[in-house]
Structures are given as C-alpha cells and as structure tokens.
C-alpha positions as CSV (number, residue, x, y, z in Angstrom):
1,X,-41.5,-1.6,-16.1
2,X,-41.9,-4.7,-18.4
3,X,-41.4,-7.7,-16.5
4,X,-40.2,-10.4,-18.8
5,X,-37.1,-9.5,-20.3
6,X,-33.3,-11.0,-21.8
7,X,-31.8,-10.8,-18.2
8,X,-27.9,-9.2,-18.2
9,X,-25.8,-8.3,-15.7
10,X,-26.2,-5.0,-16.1
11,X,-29.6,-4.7,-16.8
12,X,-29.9,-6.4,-13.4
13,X,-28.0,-4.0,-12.0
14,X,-29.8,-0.7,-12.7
15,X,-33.8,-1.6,-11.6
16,X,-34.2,0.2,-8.8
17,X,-35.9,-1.1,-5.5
18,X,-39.4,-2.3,-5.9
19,X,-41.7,0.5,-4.6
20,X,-42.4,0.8,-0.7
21,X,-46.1,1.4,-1.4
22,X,-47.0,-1.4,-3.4
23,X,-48.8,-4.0,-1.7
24,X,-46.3,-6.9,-3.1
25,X,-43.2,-7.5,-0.5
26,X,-41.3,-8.1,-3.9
27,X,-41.4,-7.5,-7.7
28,X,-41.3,-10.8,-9.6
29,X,-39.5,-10.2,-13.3
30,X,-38.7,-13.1,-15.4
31,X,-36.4,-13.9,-17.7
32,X,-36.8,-14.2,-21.5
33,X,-34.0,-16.8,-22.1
34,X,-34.0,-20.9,-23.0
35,X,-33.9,-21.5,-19.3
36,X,-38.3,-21.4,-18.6
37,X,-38.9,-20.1,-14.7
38,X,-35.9,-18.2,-14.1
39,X,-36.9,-15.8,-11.7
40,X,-35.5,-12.3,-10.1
41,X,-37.3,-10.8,-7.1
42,X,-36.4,-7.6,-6.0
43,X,-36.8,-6.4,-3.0
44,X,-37.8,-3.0,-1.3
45,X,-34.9,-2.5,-0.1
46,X,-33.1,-3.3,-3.4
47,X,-31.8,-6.9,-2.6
48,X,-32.4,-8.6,-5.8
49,X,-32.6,-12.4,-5.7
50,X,-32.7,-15.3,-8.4
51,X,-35.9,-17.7,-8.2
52,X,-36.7,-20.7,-10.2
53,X,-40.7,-21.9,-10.8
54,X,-41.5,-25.5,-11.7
55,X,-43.9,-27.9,-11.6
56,X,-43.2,-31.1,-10.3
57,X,-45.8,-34.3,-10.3
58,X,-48.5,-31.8,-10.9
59,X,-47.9,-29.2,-7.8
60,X,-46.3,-25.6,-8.4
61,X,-42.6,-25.3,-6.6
62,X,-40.1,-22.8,-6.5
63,X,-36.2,-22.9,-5.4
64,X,-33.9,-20.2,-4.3
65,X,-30.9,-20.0,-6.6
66,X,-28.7,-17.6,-5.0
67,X,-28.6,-13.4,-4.6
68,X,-27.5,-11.3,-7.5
69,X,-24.0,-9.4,-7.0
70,X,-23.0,-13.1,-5.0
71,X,-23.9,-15.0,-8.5
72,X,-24.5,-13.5,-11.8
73,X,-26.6,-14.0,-14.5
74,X,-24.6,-17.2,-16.4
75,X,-24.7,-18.6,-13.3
76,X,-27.9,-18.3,-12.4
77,X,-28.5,-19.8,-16.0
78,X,-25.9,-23.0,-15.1
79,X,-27.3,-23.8,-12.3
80,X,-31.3,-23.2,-13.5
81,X,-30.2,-25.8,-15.9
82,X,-29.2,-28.4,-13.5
83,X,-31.8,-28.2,-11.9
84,X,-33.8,-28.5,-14.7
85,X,-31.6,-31.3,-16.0
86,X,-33.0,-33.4,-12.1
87,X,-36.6,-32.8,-13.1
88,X,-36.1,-34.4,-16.5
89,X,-35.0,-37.6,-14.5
90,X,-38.1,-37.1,-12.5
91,X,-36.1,-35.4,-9.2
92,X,-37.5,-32.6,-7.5
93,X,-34.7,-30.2,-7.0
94,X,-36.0,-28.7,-3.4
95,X,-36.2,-32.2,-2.6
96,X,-32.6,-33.0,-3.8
97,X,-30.9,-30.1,-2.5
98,X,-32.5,-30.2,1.3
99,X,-30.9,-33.9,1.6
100,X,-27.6,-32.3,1.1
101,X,-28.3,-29.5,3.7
102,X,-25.6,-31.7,5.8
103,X,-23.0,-31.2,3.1
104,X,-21.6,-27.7,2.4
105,X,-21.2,-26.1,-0.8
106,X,-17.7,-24.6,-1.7
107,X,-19.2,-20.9,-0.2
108,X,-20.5,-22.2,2.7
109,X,-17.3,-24.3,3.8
110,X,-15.3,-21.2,3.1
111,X,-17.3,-18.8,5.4
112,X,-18.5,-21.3,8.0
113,X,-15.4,-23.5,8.6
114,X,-11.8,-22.2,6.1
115,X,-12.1,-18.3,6.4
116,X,-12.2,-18.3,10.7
117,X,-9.4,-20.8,10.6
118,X,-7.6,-19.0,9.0
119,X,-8.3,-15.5,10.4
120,X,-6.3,-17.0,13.6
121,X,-3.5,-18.1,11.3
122,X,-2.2,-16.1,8.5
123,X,-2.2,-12.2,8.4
124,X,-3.4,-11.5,4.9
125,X,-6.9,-13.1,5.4
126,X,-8.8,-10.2,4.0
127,X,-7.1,-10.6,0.9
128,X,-7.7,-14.1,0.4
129,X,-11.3,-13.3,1.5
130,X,-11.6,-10.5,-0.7
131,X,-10.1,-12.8,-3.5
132,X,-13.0,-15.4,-2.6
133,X,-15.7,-13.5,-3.0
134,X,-14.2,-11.4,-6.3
135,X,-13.0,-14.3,-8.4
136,X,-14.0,-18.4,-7.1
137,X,-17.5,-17.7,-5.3
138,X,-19.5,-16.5,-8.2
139,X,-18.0,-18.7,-10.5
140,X,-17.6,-22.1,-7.9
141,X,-19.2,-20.9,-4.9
142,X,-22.8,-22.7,-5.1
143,X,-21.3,-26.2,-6.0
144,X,-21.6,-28.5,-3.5
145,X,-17.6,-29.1,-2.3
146,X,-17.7,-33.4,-3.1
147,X,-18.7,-32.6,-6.1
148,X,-15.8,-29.9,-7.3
149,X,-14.1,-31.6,-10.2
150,X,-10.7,-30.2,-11.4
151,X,-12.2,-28.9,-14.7
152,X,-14.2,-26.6,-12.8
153,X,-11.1,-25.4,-11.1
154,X,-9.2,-25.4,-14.5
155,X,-12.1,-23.2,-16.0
156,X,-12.1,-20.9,-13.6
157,X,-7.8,-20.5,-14.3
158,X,-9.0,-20.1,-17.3
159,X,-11.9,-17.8,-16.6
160,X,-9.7,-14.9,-15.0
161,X,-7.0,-15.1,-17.8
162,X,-9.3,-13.8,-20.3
163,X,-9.8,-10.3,-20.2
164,X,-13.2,-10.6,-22.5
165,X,-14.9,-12.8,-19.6
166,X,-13.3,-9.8,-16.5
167,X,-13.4,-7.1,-18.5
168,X,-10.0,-6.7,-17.6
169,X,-6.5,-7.9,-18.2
170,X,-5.2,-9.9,-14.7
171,X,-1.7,-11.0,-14.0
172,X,-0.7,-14.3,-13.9
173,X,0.4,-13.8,-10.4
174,X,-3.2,-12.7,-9.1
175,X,-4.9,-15.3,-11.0
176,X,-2.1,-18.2,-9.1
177,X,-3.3,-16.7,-5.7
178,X,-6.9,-17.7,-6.5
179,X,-6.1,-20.8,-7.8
180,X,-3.7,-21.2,-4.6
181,X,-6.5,-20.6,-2.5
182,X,-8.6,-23.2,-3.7
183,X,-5.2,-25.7,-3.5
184,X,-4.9,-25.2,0.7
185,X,-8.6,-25.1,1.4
186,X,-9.0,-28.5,-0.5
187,X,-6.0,-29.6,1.5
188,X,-8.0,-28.3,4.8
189,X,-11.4,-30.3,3.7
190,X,-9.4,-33.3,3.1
191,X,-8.2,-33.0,6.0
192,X,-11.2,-32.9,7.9
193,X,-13.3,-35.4,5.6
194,X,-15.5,-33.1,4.0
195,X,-13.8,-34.5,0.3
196,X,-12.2,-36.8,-0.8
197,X,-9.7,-35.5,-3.1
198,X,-8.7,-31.9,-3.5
199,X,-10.1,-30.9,-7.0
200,X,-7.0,-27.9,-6.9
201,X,-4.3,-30.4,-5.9
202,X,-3.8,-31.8,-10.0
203,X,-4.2,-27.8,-11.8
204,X,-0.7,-26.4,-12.4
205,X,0.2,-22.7,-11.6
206,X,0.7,-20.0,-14.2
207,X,3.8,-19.0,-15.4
208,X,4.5,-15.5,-13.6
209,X,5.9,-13.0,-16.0
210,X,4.8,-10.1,-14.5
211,X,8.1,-10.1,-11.9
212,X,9.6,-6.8,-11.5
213,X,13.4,-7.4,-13.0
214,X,14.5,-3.9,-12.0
215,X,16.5,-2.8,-9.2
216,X,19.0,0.0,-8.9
217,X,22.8,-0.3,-8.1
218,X,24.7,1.1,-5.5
219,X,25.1,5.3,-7.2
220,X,21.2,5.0,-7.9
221,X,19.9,3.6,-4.6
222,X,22.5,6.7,-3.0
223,X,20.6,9.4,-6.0
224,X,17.6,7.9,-4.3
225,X,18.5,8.4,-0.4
226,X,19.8,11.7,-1.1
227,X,16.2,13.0,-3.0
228,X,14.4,11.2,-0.1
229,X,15.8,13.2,2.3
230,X,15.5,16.5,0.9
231,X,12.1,16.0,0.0
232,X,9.2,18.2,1.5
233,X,7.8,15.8,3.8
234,X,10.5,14.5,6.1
235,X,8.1,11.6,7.2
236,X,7.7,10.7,3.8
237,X,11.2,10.9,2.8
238,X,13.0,9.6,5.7
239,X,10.6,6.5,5.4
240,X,11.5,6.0,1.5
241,X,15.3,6.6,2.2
242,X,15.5,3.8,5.5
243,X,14.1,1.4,2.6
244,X,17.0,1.7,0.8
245,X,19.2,2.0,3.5
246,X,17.8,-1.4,5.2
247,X,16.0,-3.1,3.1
248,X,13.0,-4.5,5.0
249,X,9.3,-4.1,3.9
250,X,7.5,-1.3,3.8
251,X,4.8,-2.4,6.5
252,X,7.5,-3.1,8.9
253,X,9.2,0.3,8.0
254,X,6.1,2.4,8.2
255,X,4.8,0.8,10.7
256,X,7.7,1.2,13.7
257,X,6.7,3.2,16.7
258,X,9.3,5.7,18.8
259,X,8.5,3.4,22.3
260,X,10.5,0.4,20.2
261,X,13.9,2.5,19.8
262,X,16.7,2.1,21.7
263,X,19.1,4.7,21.6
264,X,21.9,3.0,23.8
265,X,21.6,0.0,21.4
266,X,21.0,1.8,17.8
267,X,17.8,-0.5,17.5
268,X,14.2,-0.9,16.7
269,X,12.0,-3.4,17.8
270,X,9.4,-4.7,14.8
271,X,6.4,-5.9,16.3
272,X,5.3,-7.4,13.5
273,X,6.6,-8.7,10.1
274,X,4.7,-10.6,6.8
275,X,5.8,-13.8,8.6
276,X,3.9,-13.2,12.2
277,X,7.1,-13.0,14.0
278,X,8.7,-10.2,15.3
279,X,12.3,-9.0,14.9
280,X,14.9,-6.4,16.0
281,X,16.7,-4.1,13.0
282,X,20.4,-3.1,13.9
283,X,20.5,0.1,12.8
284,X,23.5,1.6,11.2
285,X,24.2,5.4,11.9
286,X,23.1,6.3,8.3
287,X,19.9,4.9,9.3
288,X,20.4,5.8,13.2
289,X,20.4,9.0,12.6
290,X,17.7,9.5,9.9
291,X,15.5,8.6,12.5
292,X,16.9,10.8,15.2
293,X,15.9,14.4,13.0
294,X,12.3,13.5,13.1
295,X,10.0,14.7,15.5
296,X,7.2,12.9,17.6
297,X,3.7,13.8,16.7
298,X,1.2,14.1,20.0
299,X,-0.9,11.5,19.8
300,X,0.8,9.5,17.3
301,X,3.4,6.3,18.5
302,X,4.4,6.2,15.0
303,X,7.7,7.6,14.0
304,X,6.3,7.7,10.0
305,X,3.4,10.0,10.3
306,X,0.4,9.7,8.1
307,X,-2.1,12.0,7.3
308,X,-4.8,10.1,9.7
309,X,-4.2,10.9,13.1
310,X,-2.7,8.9,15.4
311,X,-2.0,6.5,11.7
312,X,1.3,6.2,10.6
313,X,1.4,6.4,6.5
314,X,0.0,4.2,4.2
315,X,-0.5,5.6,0.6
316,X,3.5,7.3,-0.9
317,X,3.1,6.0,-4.3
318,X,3.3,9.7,-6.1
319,X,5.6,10.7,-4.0
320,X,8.0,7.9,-4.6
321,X,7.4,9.1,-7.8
322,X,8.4,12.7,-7.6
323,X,11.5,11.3,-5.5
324,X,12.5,9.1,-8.2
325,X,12.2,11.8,-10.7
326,X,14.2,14.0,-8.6
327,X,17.4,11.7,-8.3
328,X,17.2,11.5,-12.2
329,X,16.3,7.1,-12.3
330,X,14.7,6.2,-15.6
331,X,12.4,3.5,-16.4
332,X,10.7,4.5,-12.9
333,X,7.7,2.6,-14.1
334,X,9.3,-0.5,-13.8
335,X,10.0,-0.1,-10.0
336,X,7.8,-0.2,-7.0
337,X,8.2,0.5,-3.2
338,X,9.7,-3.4,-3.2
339,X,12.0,-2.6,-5.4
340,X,14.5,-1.1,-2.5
341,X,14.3,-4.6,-0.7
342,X,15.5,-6.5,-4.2
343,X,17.7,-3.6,-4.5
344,X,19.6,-3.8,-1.0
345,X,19.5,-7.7,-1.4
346,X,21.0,-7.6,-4.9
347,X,23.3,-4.8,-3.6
348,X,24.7,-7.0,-1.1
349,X,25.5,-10.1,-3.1
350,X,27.5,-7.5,-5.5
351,X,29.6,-6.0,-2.9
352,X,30.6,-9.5,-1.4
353,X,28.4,-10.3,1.0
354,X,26.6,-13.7,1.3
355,X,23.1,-14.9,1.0
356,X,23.3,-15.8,4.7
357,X,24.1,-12.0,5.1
358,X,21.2,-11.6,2.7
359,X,18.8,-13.7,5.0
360,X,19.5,-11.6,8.4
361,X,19.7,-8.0,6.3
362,X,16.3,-9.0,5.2
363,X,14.4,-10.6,8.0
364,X,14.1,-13.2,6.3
365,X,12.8,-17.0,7.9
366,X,14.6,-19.1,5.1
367,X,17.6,-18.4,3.1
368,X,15.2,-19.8,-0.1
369,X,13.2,-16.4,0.0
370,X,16.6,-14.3,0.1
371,X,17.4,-16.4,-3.3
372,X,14.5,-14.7,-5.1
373,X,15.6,-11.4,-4.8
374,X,18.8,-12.1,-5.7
375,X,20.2,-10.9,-9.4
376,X,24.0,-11.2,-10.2
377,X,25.2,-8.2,-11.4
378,X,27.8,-8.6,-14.4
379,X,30.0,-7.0,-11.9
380,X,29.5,-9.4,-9.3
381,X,30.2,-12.1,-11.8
382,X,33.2,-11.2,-13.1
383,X,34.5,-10.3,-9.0
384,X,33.5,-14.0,-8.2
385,X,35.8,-15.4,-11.6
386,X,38.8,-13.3,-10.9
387,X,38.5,-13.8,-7.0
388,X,38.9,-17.7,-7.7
389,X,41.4,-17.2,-10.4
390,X,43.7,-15.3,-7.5
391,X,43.2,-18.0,-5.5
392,X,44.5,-20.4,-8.1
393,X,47.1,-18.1,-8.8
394,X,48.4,-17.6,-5.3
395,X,48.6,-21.5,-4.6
396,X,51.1,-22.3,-7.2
C-alpha cells in the first residue's frame, strides 16, 4: 500500500485494518497535502486516527488530532494548521493544549455535562444527540467552547444549506434544529460559567418553507376514515382513521394500551405525550367504537399492534399511502401522518369551533401551538363576515 498519499474522505474510508501479523500496533500513512506531518494511524482493529509530527526546539513531538468518522479530513487539515500556526509563534501545541485540559471543547461539554442534562429533561434527546454528532461535532466539535465565535456558528448554518458541502439537499427546518441546539446549550454554559457569551445567541434562524400547507376538509378527512377502516389490516386502519377522527399525534395514538380504557367513561388514558405530560382523550362513539372491534393480542398491551411482538406499530407510511389512494385524495405527496392533526384542527375552526376548542381537542399546553395548525378556510371566512353582518342586522 503506498503510504504517503492526497488524503480524502473516502480514500480514508476504504483501507482496510492494518494487518494482525505485522509486528507494528498501527500503520502510519501520511498525507501528501500543504499541511507537512499530518498523520493517519490505523489500527488493527480498523480505528483510524489523525496524528500530527513536529519538531519543536530541536526534540521530535507528536499530537493527537481527533479519530476519523468523529472529524474528517478538512478538519483534520484546520486544525493541523492551527497548530502549526502556535509553533510559528514558538508555542508547542501539546504544551498549549494540556493547559486547557481544564476547559472543555464544544464535544466534550456536550457529552460530559449538556447531553445527561438533558436526557432527564426533554424526550427527544436522541435526536438532538444524533443531530450533534451528524452535523455540529465534526464541523465545531474540537474547538475549545470560550473560544466558539458566532462566525463559526454562522458557517456551519451555512455549511448544511449547501447541498455540494452534504452531498445532499437539507431543509431549512433540519438545519434551524442544529443551529437551535447550539442556541440552548450556549444558554446552559452560560449559565454555569463555562462561557461568557453564547456564540448561537446573535445567528438568526432560517426561514422554513418546507411547512406542509395541505390538509383535507371535512368529505376528504370522511373518504379517508371510511378507506381506513375497510383496509386489510384493521390495526393499521383503525389507527390511521382515530387520527382523523381525534386529532392527536401519532405516538400518543399508536402508542395507547387496552389497561388505559375505560369503557363506563368512553376514555383513554395517554401516558405519555410530546410534552412529558400525560392526558385523558374523551372519546366520541365514532371513535368509541373503532376501538371496541379490535381484538387484544396475547402478550401485547397495545391496542395498535405492530409487527414486533409485544410492539405496538411504528412504520404505516405505505399504507397511508394505499389508504389515501383508496379514498381517491390527490396531491397525496403533499400530506403526511401530521397532516390529520392540522386537518382536525383546521376542521374545527371551519365548523365554528374556537381555538380554545382547538387547544383541548389537541392536547395542546398553550393555545399559541393550536394557532399554527390553524388555516381559515374561504368557507370559514365568509361564515365569520356574514355571522357579524346578522348581528348588525338583528340590532337595528
């Protein structure tokens, strides 16, 4: 294998393990760029590792950079350079870094301090971890956190809005939830006097275009419950149908167990909701009884049956598909599994009811989240103007 070589990400990617018999714990390949000592070791097991080689005050010296797959390549490169940059001012870099061992870089005060916080307190941790280690820690994760500037914060905005740099298009919204991310953690460190100033705090949030508009009215949302319920999988259908027949989220739907029904009452207990708080569903006898035709499963306490036993379902995208199809909606590309909550909410407000009615329908903990799933119909427009207009006609 030749050894010194233009390193790439994928190049990187596909050398193999160094070999178990060689007498070398690692191979040592270097790379054939502007930046002089950049190192990869890989290991025998496969763990591939970025190394820089100096010489400082006449002694040979190496530091650790970081492990490919958590860095790549450029910013092995950046931060090569750096270092380079403190041995140009006659700073050694080992030296440098191990008198900041007390202060944590923007990786380490995520895992060691943000992410178990906030495993305790919100519910969709994975995702923010998940978003961590896709999108901020290769690109921010080695800088130390006092010295995150907002530019770095605005590049990486930047960075995920260009499908050339991810080799993919994102939406605005995904790239916002990174960026929101960084916002509350800097808040957090703040907080506990690990920075001074939140480098997120000053970088404004994308523009969000990518909001589904659709929704269905009152004859498609009943095309819909009818399709759902003669569809092959009862579990399946009956799920989809008591979306659009209440309106709640599709975790709190799929997940509700037979031991939380009360018959006498015509309720269901939800023990848990995207808020943390749990809530009781009246249920009407549309819905009531849509329930009541399914059967329990042995060994499964949810009334929604998945294909995992003892799981209740998880994955109906192609069959909310097929049940679209079957009720004759167009532009079914335009709608997901959320769109029966904006539907019953948008529903609501066009038959009369209130956003107050909205709020409790919903589940919802302010009457400022019923407001975003809320579209005036031209129908309901023109009932509000002539409603007032009888008003001002009956009080002459």
């Amino acid at each position: 294998m030749q050894k010194k070589f233009h390193f790439t990400n994928a190049k990187l990617k596909s050398i193999p393990p160094h070999d178990k018999n060689s007498p070398s714990t690692e191979l040592e390949l270097t790379d054939d760029s502007d930046v002089v000592g950049l190192k990869l070791l890989v290991g025998k097991s496969g763990n591939k590792r970025f190394l820089l080689r100096y010489t400082f005050q006449g002694r040979k010296r190496s530091i650790a950079i970081g492990r490919f797959g958590d860095i790549d390549v450029t910013t092995a490169r950046k931060v090569a350079k750096k270092y380079k940059g403190l041995l140009a001012e006659g700073i050694d870099p080992k030296e440098e870094r191990d008198s900041f061992k007390g202060k944590p870089t923007v990786a380490e005060f995520f895992r060691n301090t943000y992410f178990p916080i906030i495993k305790l307190k919100k519910k969709s941790f994975i995702k923010d971890h998940q978003r961590f280690k896709k999108f901020i820690e290769p690109r921010l994760g080695h800088i130390r956190y006092e010295d995150l500037k907002p530019i770095d914060v605005l590049h990486l905005q930047q960075y995920i809005a260009n499908p050339d740099s991810m080799n993919r298009k994102y939406a605005p919204a995904t790239n916002n939830r990174v960026i929101a991310i960084l916002k509350t953690m800097g808040k957090f460190a703040m907080n506990l006097g690990v920075v001074e100033a939140n480098a997120a705090s000053s970088i404004s949030l994308l523009k969000e275009n990518n909001i589904r508009e659709r929704f269905l009215n009152i004859e498609e949302s009943k095309r819909v419950i009818q399709a759902a319920l003669s569809f092959h999988n009862p579990y399946i259908g009956s799920a989809i149908a008591l979306l659009y027949i209440c309106g709640n989220r599709r975790g709190e739907i799929f997940g509700l167990k037979w031991k939380n029904l009360d018959t006498e009452q015509k309720t269901i207990f939800v023990e848990t909701s995207k808020s943390g708080e749990p809530f009781t569903i009246y249920l009407s006898e549309m819905a009531y009884n849509i329930i009541c035709r399914l059967e329990p499963v042995a060994g499964n306490p949810y009334i929604f049956v998945g294909k995992k036993e003892g799981k209740p379902l998880n994955d109906v995208r192609f069959a909310y598909r097929q049940i679209l199809e079957a009720a004759g909606i167009d532009n079914i590309d335009q709608l997901c599994l959320h769109s029966a909550r904006h539907s019953v909410a948008s529903n609501l407000i066009a038959s009369g009811y209130s956003q107050i009615h909205v709020k409790q329908q919903l589940a919802h903990k302010s009457i400022n989240s019923s407001e975003r799933y809320i579209k005036y119909s031209p129908e309901s427009a023109r009932k509000i103007s002539q409603g007032y207009s009888d008003i001002l006609s009956d009080s002459e």
